[in-house]
C-alpha positions as CSV (number, residue, x, y, z in Angstrom):
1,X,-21.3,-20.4,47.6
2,X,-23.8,-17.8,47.1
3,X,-21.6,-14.9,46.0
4,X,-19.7,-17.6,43.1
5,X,-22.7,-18.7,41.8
6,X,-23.9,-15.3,40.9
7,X,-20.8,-14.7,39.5
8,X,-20.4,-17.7,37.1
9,X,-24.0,-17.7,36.1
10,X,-23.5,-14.0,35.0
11,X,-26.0,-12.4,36.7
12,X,-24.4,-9.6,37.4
13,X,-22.9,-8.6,34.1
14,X,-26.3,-8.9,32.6
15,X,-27.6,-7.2,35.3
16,X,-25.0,-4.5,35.0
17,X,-25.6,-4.1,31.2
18,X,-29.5,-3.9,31.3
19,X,-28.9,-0.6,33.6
20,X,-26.0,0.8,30.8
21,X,-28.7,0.4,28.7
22,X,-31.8,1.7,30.4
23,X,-29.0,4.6,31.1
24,X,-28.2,5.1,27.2
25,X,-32.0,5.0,26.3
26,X,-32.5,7.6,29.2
27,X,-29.5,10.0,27.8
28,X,-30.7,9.8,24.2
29,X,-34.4,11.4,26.0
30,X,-32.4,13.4,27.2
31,X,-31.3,14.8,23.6
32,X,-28.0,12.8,23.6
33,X,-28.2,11.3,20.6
34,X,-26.6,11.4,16.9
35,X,-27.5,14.0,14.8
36,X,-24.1,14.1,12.5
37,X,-21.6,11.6,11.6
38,X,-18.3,13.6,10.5
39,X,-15.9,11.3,8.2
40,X,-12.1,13.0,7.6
41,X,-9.7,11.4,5.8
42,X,-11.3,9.0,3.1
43,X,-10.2,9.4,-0.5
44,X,-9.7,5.7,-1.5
45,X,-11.6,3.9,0.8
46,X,-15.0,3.0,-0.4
47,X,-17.4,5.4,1.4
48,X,-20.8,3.3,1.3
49,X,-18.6,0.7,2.9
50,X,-17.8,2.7,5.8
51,X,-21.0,3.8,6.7
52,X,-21.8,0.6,6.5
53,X,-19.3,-0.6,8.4
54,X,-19.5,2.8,11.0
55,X,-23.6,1.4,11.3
56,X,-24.8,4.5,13.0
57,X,-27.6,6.7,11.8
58,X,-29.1,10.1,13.4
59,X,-31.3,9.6,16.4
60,X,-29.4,6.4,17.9
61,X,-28.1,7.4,21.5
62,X,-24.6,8.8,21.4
63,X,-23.7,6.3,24.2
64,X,-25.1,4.0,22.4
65,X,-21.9,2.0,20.9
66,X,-18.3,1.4,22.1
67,X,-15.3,3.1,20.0
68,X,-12.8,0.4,20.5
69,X,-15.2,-2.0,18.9
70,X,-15.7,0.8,16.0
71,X,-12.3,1.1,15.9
72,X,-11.4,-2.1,15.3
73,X,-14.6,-3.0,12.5
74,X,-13.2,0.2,10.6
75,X,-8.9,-1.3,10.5
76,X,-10.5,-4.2,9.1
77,X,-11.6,-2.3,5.5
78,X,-8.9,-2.7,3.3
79,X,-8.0,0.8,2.6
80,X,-8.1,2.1,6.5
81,X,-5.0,1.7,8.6
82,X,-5.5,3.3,11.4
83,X,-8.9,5.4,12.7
84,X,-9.7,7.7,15.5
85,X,-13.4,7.9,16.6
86,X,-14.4,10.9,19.3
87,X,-17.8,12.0,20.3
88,X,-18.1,15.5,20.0
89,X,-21.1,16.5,22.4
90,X,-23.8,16.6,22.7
91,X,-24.6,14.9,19.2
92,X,-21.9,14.7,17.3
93,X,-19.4,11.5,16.6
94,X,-16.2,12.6,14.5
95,X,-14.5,9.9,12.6
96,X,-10.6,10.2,11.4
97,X,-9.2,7.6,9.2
98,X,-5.5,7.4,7.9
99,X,-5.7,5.6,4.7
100,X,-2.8,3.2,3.4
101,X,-0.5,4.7,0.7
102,X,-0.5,2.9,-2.4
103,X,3.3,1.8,-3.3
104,X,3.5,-0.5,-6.6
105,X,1.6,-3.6,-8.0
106,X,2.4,-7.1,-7.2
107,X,1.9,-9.8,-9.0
108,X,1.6,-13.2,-7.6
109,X,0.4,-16.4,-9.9
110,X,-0.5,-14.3,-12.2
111,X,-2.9,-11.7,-10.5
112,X,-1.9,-8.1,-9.2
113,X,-2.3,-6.9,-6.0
114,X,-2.2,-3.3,-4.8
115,X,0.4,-3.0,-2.4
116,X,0.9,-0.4,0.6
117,X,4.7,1.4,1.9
118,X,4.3,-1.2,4.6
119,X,4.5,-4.4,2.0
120,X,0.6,-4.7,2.8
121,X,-2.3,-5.8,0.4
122,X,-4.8,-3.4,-0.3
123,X,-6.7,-4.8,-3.0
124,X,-6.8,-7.2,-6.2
125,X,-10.0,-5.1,-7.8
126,X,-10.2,-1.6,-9.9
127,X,-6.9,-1.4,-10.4
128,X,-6.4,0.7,-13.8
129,X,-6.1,3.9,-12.0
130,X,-3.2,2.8,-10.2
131,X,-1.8,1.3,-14.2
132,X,1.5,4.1,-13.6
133,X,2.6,2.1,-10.7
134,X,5.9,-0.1,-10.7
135,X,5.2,-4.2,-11.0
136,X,7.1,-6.2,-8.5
137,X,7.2,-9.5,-9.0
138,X,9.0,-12.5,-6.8
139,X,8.6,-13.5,-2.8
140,X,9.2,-11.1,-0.5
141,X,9.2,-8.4,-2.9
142,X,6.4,-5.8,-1.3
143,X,8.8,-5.8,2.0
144,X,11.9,-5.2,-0.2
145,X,10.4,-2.4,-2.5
146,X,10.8,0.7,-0.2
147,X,15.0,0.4,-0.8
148,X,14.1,-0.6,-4.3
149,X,11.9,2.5,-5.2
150,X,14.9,4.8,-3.2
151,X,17.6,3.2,-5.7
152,X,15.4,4.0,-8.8
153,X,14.6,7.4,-7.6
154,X,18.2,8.3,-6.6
155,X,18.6,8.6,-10.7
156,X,16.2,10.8,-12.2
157,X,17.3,10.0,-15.9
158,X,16.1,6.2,-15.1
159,X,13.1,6.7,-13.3
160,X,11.0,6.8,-16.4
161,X,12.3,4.4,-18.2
162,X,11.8,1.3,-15.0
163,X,8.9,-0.6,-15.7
164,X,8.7,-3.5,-13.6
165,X,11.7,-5.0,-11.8
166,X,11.7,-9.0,-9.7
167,X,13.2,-10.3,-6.7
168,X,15.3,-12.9,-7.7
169,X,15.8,-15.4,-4.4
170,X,15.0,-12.6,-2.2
171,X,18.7,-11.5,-2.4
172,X,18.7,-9.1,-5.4
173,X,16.8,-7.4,-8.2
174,X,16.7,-7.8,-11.8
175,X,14.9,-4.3,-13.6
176,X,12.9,-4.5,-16.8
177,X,13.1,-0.9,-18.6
178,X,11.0,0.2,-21.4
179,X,11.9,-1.1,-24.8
180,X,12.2,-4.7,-23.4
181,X,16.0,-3.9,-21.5
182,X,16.6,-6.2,-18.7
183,X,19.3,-5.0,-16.3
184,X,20.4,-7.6,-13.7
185,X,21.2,-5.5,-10.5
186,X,24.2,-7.3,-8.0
187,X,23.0,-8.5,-4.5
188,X,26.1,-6.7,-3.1
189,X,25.7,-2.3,-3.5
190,X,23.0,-2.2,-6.3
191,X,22.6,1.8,-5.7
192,X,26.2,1.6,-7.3
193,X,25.8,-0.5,-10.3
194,X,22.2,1.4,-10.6
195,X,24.6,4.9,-10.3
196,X,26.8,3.4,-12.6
197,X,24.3,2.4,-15.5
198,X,23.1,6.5,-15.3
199,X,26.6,7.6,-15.6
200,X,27.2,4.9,-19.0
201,X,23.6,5.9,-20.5
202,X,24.4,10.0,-20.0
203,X,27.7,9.4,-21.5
204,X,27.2,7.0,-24.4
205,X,23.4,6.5,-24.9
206,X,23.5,3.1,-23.5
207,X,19.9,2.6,-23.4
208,X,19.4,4.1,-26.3
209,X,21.1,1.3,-28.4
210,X,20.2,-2.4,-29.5
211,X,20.5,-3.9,-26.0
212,X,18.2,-6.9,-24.5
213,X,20.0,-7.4,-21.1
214,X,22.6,-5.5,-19.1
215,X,24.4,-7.8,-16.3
216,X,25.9,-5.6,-13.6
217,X,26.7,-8.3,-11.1
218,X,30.1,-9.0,-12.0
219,X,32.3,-6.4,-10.2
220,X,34.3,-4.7,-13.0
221,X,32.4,-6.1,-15.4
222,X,30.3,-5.3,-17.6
223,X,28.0,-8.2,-19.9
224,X,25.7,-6.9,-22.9
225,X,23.5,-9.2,-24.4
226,X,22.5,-7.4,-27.7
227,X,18.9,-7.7,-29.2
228,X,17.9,-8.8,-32.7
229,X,20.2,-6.7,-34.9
230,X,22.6,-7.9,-33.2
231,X,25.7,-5.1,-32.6
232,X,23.9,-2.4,-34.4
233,X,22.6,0.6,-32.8
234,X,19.4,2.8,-32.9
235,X,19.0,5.9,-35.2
236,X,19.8,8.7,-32.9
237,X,19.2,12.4,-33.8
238,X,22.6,14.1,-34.4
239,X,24.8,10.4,-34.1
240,X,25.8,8.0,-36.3
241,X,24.5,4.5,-36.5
């Protein structure tokens, strides 16, 4: 009865972590304690809200605070996805942080969010810098980007011109271009209609004409919806109108 009553009452474990801490306080006498905090890795990540986050300042004992704990307060920042903390001895604690990559801009009801490779959110604030980035828009569209942004870049004479492109039922993608051109991808082998659409606007200036949509998602077919002057084309250098 004795020994389980200790036990539940937690005794021990207090009595346990008042000698781990008499023992820290002795080490840190001892000249164990923090005189550096080395950060690798940041370049996104706010760096007042690490050390704030981090919470360790010169003179507190080296021993003095776990690195799974550390660990897992510094994952939680927004920009950090993984971290490595080591204690470089005798008074030195050297902090690695892999930061997430920044993919494209979501938008959901209205308000962008700053998406990572993975199809996580970043952030929602201070995102001009990141203005060059594509805009996805429907459900499900972070996790489906990754195969989106390798169709897009598989063409180098359309990468440019993509603007923004939506999930449509999280089955298939239409692709807004620049100059207003709306090209609705098929759900079945869109890296061929997207290979196709290269080989028609190398060949006869497709985008280059008075076109508001493009529908790709009848095989062997190809619908044009012309824009406001109706079956006219452009001015191009060199062609006739």
């Amino acid at each position: 009865v004795g020994p389980a009553w200790v036990l539940q009452s937690g005794l021990i474990k207090r009595g346990l972590d008042s000698i781990w801490e008499e023992t820290v306080l002795q080490t840190a006498e001892l000249g164990l304690e923090i005189n550096q905090v080395l950060l690798h890795g940041r370049h996104n990540a706010s760096r007042s809200n690490i050390i704030q986050t981090v919470g360790l300042k010169r003179g507190d004992p080296i021993l003095g605070f776990q690195i799974t704990a550390l660990r897992k307060r510094l994952i939680e920042l927004p920009w950090v996805r993984e971290a490595t903390i080591k204690r470089k001895w005798p008074d030195t604690v050297e902090i690695h942080i892999a930061e997430r990559q920044p993919m494209v801009l979501w938008q959901r009801k209205k308000r962008l969010y700053l998406m990572d490779t993975e199809g996580v959110p970043i952030t929602s604030n201070g995102l001009d810098r990141f203005q060059d980035l594509l805009i996805v828009v429907g459900e499900g569209a972070p996790k489906a980007t990754p195969t989106l942004l390798a169709m897009i870049a598989s063409q180098p004479s359309l990468v440019t011109k993509v603007v923004a492109a939506t999930l449509i039922g999280k089955r298939r993608w239409n692709v807004l271009l620049k100059g207003g051109i709306k090209i609705r991808l098929p759900e079945k082998d869109p890296h061929k209609a997207w290979q196709h659409l290269a080989h028609l606007n190398t060949k006869h200036k497709l985008l280059a004409r008075d076109v508001n949509m493009i529908d790709m998602r009848l095989p062997r077919h190809l619908l044009i919806r012309p824009g406001v002057l109706g079956t006219k084309t452009t001015n191009l250098k060199g062609q006739k109108t």
